[in-house]
Backbone atoms as SQL, in Angstrom:
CREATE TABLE atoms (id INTEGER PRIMARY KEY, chain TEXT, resi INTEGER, resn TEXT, atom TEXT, x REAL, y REAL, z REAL);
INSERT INTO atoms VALUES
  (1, 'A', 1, 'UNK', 'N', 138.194, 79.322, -6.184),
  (2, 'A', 1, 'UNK', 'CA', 137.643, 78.990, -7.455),
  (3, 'A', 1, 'UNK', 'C', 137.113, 77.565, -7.479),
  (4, 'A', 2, 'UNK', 'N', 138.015, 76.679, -6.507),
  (5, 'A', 2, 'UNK', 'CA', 136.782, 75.380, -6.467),
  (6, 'A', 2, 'UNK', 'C', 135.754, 75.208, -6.149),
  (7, 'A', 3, 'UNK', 'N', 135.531, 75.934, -5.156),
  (8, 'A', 3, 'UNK', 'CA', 133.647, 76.166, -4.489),
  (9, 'A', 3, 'UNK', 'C', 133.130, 76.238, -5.703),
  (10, 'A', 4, 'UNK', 'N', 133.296, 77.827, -6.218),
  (11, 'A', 4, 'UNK', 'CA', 132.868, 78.023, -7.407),
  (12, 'A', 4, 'UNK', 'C', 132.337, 77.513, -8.292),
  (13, 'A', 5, 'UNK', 'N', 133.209, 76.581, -8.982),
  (14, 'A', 5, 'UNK', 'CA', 133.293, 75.966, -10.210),
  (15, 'A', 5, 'UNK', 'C', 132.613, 74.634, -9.295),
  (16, 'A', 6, 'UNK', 'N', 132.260, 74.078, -8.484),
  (17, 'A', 6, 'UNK', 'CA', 131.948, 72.551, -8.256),
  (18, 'A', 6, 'UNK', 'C', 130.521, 73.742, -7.548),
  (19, 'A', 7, 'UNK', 'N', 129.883, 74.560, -7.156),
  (20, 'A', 7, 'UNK', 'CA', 128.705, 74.923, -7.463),
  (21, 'A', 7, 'UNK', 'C', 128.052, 75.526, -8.668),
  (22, 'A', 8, 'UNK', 'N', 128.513, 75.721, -9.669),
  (23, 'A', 8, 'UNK', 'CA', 128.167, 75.753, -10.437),
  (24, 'A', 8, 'UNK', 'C', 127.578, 74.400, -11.290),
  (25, 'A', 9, 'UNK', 'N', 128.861, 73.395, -11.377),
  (26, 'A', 9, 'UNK', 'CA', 128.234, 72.304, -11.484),
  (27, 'A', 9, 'UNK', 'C', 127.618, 71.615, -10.721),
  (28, 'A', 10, 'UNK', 'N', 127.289, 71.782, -9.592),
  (29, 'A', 10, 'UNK', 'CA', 125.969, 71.268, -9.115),
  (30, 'A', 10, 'UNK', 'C', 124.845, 71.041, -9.514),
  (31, 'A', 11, 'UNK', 'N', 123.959, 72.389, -10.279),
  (32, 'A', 11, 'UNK', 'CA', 122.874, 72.329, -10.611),
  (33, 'A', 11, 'UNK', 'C', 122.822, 71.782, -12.054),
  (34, 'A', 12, 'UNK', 'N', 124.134, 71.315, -12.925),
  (35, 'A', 12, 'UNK', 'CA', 123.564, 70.306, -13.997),
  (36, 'A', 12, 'UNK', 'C', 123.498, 69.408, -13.237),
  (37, 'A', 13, 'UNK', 'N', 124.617, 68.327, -12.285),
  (38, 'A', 13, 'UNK', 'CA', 124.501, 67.196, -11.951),
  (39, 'A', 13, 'UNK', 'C', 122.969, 66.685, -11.665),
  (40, 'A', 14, 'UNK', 'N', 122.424, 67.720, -10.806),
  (41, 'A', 14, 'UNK', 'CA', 120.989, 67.519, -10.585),
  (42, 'A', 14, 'UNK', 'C', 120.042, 67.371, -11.443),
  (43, 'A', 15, 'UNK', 'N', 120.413, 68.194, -12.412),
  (44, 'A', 15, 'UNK', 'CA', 119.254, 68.208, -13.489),
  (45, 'A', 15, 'UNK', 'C', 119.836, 66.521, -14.515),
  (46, 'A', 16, 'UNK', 'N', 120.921, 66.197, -14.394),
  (47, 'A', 16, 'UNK', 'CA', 121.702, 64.618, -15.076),
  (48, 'A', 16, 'UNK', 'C', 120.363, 63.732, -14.378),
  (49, 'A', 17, 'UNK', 'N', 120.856, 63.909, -12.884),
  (50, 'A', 17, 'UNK', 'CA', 120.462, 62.532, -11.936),
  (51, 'A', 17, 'UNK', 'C', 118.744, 63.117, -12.435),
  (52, 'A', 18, 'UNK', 'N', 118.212, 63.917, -12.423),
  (53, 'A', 18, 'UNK', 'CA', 117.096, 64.103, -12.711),
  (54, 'A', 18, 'UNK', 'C', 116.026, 63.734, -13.570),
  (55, 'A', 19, 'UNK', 'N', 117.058, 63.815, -15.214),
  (56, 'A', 19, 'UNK', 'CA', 116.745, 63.626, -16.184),
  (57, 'A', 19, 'UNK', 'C', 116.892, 61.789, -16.080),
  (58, 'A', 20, 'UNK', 'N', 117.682, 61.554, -15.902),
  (59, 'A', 20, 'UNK', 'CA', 117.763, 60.018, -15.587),
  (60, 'A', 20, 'UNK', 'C', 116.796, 59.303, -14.939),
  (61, 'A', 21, 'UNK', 'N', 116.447, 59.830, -13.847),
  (62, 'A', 21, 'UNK', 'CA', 115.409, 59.216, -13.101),
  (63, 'A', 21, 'UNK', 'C', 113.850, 59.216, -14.006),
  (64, 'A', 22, 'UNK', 'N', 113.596, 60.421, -14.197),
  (65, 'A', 22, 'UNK', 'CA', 112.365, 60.288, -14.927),
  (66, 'A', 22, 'UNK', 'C', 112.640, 59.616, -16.087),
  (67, 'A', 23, 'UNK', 'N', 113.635, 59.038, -17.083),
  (68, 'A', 23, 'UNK', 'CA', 113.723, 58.485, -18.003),
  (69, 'A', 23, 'UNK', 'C', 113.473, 57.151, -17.546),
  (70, 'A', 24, 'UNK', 'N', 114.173, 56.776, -16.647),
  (71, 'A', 24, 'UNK', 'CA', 114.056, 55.442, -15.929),
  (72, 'A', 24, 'UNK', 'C', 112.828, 55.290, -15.203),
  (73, 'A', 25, 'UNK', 'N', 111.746, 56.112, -14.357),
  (74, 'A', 25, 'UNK', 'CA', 110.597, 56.100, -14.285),
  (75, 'A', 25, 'UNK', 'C', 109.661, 55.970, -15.416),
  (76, 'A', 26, 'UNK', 'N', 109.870, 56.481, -16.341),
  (77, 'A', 26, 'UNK', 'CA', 108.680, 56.339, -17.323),
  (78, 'A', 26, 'UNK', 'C', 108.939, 55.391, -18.304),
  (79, 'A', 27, 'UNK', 'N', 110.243, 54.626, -18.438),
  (80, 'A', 27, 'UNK', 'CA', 110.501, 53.214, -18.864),
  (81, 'A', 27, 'UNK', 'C', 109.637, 52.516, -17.717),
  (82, 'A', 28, 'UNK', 'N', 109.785, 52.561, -17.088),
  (83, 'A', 28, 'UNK', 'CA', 109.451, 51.289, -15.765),
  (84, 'A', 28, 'UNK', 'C', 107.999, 51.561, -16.125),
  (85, 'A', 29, 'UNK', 'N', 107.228, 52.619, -16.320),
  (86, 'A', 29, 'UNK', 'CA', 105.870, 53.015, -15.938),
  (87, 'A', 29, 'UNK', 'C', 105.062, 52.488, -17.476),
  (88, 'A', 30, 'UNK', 'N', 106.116, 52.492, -18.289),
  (89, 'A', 30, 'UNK', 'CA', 105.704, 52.301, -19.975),
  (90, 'A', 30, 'UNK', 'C', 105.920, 50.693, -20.026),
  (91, 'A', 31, 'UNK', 'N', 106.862, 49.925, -19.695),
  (92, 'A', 31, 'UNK', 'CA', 106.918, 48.507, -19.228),
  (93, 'A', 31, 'UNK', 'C', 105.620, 48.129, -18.303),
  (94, 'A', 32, 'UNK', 'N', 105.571, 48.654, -17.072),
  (95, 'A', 32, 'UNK', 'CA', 104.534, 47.933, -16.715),
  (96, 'A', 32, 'UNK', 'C', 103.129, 48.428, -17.011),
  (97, 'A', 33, 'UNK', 'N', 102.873, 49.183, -17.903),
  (98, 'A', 33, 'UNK', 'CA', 101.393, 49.600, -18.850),
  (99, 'A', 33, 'UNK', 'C', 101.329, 48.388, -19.879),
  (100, 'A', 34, 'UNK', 'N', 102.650, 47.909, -20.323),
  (101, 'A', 34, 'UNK', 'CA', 102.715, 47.052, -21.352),
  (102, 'A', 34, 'UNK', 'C', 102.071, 45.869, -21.071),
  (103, 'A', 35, 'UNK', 'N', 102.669, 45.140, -19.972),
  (104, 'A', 35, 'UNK', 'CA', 102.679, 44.487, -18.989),
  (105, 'A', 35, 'UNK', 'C', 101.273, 43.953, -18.535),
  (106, 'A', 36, 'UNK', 'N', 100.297, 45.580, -18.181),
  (107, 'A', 36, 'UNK', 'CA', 98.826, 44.659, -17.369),
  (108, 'A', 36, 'UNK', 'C', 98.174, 44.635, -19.005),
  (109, 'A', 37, 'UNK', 'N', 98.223, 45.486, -19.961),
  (110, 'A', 37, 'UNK', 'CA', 97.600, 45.249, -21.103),
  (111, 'A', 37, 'UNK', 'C', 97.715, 43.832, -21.512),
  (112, 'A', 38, 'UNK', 'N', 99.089, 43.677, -21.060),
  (113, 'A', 38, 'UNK', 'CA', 99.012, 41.996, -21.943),
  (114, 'A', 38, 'UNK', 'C', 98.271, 40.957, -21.302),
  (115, 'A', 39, 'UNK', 'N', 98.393, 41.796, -19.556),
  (116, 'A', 39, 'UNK', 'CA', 98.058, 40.144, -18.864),
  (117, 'A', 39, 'UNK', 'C', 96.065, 40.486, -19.261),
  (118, 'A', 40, 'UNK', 'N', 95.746, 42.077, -19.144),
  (119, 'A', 40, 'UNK', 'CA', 94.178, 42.046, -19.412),
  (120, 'A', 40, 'UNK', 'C', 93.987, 41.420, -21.083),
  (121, 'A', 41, 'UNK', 'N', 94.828, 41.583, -21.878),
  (122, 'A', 41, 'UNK', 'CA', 94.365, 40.967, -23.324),
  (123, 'A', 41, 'UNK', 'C', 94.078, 39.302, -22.976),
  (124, 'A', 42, 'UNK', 'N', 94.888, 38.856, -22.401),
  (125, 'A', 42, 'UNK', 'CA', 94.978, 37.012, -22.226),
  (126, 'A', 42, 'UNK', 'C', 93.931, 37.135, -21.365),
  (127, 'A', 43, 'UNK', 'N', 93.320, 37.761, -20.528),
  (128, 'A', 43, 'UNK', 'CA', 92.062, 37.299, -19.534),
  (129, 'A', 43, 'UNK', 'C', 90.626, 37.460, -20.536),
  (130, 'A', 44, 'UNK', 'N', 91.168, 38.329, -20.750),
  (131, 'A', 44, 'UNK', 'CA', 90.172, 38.675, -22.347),
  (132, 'A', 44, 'UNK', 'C', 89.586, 37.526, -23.089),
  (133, 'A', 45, 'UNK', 'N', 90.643, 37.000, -23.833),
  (134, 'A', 45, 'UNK', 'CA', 90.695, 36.045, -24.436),
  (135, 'A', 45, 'UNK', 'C', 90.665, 34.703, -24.270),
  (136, 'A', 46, 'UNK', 'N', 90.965, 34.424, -22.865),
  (137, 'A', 46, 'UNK', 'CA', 90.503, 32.949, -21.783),
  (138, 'A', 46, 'UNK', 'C', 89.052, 33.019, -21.830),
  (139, 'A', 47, 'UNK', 'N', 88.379, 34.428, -21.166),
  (140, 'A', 47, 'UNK', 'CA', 87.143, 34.597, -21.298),
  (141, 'A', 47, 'UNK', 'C', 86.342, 34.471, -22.217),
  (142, 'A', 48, 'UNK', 'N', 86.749, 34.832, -23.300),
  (143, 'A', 48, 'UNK', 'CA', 86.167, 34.737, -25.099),
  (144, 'A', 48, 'UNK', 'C', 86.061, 33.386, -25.003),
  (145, 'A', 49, 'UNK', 'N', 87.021, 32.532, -24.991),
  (146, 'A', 49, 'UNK', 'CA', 87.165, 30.685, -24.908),
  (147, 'A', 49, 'UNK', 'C', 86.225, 30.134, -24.420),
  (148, 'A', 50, 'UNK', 'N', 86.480, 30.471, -23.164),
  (149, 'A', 50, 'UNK', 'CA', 85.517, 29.942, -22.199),
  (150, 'A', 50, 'UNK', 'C', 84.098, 30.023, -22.693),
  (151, 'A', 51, 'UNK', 'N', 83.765, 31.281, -23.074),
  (152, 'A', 51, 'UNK', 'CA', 81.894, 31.363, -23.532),
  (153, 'A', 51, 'UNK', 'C', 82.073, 30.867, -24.631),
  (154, 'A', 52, 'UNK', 'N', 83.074, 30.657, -25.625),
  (155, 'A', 52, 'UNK', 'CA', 82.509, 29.726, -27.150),
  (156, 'A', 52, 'UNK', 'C', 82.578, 28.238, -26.554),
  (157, 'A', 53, 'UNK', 'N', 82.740, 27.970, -25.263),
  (158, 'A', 53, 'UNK', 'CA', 82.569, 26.304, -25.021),
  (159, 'A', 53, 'UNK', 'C', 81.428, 26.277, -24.789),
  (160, 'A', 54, 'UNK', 'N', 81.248, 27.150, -23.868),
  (161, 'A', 54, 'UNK', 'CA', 79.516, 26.866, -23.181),
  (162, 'A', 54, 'UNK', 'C', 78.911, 27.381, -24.610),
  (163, 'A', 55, 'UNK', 'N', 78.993, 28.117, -25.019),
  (164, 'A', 55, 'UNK', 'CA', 77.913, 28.337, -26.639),
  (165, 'A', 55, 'UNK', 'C', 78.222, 26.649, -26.856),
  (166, 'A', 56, 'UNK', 'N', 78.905, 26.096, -27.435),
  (167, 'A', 56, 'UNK', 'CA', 78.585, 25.005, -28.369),
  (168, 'A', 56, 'UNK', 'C', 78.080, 24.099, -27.218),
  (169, 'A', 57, 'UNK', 'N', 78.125, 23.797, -26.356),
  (170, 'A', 57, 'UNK', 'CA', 77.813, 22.839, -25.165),
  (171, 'A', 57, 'UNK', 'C', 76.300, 23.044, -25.729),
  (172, 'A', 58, 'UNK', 'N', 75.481, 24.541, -24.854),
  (173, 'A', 58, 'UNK', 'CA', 74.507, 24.317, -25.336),
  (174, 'A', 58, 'UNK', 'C', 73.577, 23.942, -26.438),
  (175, 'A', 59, 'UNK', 'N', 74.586, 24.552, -27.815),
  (176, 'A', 59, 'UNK', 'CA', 73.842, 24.618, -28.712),
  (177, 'A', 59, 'UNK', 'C', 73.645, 22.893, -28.926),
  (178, 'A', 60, 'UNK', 'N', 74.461, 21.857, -28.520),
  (179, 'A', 60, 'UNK', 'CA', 74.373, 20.486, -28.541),
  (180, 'A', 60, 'UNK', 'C', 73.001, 20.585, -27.499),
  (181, 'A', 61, 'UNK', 'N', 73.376, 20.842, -26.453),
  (182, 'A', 61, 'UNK', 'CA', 72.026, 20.442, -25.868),
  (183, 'A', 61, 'UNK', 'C', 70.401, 20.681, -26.233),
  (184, 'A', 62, 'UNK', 'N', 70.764, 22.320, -27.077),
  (185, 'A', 62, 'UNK', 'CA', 69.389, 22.547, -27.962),
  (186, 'A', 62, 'UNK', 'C', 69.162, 21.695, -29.099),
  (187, 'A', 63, 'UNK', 'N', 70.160, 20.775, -29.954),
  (188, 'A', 63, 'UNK', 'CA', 70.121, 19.782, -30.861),
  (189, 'A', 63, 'UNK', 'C', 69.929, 18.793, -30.620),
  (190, 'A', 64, 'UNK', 'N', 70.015, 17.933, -29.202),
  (191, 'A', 64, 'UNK', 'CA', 69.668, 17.195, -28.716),
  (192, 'A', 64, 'UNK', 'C', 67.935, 16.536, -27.870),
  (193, 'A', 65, 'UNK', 'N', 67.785, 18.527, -27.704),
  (194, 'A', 65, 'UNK', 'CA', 66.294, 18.723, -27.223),
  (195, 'A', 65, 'UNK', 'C', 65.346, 18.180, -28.593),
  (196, 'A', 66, 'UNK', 'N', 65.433, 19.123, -29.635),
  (197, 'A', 66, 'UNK', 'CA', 65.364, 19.284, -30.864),
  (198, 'A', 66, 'UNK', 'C', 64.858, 17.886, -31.277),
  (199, 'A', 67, 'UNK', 'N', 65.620, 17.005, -31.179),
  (200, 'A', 67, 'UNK', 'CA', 65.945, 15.513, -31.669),
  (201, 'A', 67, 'UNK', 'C', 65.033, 14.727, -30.593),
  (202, 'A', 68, 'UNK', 'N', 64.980, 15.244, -29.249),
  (203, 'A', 68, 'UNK', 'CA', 64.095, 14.320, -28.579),
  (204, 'A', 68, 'UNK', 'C', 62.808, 14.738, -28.583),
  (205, 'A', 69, 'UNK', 'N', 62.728, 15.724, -28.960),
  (206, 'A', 69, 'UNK', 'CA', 61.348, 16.410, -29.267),
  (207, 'A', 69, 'UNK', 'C', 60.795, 15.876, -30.866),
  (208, 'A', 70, 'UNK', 'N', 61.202, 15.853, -31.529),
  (209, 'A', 70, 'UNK', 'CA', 60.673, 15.073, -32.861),
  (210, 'A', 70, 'UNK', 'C', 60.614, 14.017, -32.639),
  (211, 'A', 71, 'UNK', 'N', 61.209, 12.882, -31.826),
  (212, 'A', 71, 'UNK', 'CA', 60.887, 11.634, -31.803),
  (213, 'A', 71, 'UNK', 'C', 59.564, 11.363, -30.562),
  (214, 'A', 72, 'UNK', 'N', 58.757, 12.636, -29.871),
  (215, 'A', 72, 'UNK', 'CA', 58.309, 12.003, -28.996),
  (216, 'A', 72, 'UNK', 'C', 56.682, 12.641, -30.136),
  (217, 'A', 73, 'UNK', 'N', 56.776, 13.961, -30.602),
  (218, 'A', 73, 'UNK', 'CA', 56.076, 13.968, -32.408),
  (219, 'A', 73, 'UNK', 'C', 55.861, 12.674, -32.537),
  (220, 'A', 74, 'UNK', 'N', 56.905, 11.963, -33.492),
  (221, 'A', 74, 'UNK', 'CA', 56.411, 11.215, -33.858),
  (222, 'A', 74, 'UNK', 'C', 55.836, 9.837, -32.822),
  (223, 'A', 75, 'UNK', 'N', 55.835, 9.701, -31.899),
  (224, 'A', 75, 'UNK', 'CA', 55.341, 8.654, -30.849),
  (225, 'A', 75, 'UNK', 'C', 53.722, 9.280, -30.526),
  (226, 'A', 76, 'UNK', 'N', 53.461, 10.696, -30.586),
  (227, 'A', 76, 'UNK', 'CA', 52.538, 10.597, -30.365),
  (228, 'A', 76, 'UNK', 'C', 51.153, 10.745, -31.484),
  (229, 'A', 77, 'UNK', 'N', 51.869, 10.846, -32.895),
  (230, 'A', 77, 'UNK', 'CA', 51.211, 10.573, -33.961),
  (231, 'A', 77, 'UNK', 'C', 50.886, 9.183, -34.139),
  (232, 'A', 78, 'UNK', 'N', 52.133, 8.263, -33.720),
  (233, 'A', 78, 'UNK', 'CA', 51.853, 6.823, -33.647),
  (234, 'A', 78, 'UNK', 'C', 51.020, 6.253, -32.672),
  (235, 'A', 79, 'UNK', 'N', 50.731, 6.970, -31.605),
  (236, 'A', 79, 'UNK', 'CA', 49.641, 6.781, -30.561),
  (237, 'A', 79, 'UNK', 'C', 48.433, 7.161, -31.183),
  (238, 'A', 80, 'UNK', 'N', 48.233, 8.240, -31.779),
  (239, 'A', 80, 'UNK', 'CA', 46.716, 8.912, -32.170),
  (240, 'A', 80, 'UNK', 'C', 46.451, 8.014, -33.359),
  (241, 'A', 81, 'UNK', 'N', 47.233, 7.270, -34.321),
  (242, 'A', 81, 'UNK', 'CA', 46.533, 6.429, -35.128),
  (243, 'A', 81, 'UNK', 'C', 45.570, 5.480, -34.966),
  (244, 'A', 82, 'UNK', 'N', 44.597, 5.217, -36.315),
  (245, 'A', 82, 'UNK', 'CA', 43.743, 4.609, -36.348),
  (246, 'A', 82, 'UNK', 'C', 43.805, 2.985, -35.755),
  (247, 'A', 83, 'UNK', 'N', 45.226, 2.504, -36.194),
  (248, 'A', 83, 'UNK', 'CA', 45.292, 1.022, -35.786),
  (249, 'A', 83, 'UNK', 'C', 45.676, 1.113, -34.253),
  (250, 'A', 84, 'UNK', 'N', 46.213, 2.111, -33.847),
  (251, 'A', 84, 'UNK', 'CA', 46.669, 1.832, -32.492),
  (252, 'A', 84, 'UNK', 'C', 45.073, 2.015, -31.450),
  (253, 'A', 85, 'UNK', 'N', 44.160, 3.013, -32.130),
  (254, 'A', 85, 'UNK', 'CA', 42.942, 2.777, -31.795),
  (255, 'A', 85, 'UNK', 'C', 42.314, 2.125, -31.255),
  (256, 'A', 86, 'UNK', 'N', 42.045, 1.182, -32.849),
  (257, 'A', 86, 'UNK', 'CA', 41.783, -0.278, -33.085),
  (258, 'A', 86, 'UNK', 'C', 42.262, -1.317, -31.825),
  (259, 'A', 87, 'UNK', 'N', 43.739, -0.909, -32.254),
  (260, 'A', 87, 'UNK', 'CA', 43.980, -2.351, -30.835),
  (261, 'A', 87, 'UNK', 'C', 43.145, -1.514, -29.451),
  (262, 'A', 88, 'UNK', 'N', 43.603, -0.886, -28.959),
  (263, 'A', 88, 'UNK', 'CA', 42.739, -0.319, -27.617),
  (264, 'A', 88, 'UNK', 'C', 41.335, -0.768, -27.661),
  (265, 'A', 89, 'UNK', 'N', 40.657, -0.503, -28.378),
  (266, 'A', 89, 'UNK', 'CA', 39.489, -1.024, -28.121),
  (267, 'A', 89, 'UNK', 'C', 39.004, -2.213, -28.516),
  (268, 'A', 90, 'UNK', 'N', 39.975, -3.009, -28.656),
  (269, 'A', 90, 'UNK', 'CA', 40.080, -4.516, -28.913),
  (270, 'A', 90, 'UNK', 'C', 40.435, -4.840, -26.914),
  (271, 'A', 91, 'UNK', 'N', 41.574, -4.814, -26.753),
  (272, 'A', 91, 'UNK', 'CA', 42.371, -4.344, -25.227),
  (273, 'A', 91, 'UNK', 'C', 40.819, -4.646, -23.966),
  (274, 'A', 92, 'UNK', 'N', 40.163, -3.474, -24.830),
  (275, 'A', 92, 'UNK', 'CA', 39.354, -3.116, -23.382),
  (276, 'A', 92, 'UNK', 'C', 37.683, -3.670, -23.973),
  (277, 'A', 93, 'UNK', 'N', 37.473, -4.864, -24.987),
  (278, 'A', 93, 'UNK', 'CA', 36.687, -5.479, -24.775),
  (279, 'A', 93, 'UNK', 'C', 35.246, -4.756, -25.529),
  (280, 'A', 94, 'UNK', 'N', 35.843, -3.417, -26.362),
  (281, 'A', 94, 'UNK', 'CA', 34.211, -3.027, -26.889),
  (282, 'A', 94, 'UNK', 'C', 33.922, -3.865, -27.886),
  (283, 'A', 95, 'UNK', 'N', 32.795, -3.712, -28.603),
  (284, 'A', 95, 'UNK', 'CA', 31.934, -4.352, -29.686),
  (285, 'A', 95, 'UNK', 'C', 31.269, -3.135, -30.595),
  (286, 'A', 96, 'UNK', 'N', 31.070, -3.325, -31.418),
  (287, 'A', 96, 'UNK', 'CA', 30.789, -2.416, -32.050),
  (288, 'A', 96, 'UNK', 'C', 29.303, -1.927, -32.000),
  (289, 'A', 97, 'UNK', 'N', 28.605, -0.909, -32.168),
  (290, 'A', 97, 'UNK', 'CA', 27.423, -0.886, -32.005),
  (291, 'A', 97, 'UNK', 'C', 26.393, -1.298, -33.394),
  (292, 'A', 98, 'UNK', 'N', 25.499, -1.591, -33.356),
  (293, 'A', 98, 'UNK', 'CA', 25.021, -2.135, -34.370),
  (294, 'A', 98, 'UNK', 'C', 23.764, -0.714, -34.908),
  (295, 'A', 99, 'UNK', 'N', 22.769, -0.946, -33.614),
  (296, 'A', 99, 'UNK', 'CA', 22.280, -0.096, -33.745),
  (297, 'A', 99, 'UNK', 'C', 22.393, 1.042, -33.375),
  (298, 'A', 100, 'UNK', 'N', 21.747, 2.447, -32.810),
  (299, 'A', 100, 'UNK', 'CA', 21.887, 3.654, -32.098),
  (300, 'A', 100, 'UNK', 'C', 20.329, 4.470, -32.034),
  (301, 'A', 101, 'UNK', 'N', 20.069, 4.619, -30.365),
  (302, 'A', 101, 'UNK', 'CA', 18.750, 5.102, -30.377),
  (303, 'A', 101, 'UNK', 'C', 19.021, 6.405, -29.359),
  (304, 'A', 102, 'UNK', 'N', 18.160, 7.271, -30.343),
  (305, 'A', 102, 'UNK', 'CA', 18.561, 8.755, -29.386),
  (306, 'A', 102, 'UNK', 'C', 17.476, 8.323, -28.468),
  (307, 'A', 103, 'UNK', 'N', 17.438, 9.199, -27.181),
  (308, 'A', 103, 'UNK', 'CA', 16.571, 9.759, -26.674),
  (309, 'A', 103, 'UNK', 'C', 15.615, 10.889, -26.948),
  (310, 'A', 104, 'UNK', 'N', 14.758, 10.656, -26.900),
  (311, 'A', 104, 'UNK', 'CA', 13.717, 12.207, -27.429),
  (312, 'A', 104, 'UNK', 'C', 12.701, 12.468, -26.450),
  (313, 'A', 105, 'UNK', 'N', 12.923, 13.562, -25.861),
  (314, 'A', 105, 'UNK', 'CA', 11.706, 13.809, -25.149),
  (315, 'A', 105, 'UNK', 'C', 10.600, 14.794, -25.503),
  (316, 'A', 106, 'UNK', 'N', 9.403, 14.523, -25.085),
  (317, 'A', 106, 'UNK', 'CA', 8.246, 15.178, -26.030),
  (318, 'A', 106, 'UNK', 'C', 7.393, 15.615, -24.704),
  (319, 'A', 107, 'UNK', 'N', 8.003, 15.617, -23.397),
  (320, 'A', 107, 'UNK', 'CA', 7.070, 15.526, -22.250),
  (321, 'A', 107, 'UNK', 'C', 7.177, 16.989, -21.886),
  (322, 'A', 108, 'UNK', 'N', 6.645, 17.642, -20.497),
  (323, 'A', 108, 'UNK', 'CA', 7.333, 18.994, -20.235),
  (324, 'A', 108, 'UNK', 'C', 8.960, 19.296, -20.070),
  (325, 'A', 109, 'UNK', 'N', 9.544, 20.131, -20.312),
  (326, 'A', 109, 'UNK', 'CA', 10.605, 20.957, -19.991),
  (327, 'A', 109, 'UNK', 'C', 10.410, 20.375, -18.234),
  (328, 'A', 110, 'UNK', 'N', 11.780, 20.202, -17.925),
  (329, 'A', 110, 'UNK', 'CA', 12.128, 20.194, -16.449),
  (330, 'A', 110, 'UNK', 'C', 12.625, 21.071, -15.740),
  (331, 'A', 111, 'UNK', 'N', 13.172, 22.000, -17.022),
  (332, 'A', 111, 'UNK', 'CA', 14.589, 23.101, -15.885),
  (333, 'A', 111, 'UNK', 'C', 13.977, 24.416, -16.900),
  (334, 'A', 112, 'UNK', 'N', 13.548, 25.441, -16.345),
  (335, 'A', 112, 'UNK', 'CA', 13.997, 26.512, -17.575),
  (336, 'A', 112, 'UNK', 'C', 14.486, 27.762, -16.330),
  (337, 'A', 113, 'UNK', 'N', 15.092, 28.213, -17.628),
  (338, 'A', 113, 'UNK', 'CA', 15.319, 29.712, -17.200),
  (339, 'A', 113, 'UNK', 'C', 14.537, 30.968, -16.505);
């Protein structure tokens, strides 16, 4: 009757150690699902960081463009003015013209079509 009775209980023990193991497998398997989710959420989110630096980096550098670009506007409005003109051709010695005589010719055509 001991055979018996200790094969009989055999096949719960197995199905114990059984049930155990897969309980303890799918803890371990549910822990480490937990686990890469968290470490992929934080890479996630380093990454998110990281591009709102470079966003504002640039957007300074487009505010900065921005800013050197209106001041070179206005340098070259201050170049195209009338007084800055004025001095230039003070600079380089013209005179003003007094009179002005076209040319007119009344003789033959030289070139035609």
């Amino acid at each position: 009757m001991t055979n018996y009775s200790q094969n009989s209980n055999m096949p719960n023990v197995h199905k114990v150690a059984l049930a155990n193991y897969l309980k303890k497998s799918s803890l371990i398997l549910v822990v480490g699902m937990f686990l890469a989710a968290t470490v992929g959420y934080m890479v996630e989110i380093n990454s998110i960081a990281a591009k709102g630096y470079q966003i504002k980096h640039l957007e300074e550098q487009i505010d900065s463009a921005k800013e050197e670009n209106d001041k070179l506007e206005l340098q070259v409005i201050e170049m195209q003015s009338m007084s800055t003109l004025q001095e230039k051709v003070a600079q380089l010695n013209m005179v003003p013209v007094d009179r002005i005589t076209y040319f007119e010719s009344t003789g033959p055509v030289v070139a035609q079509r």
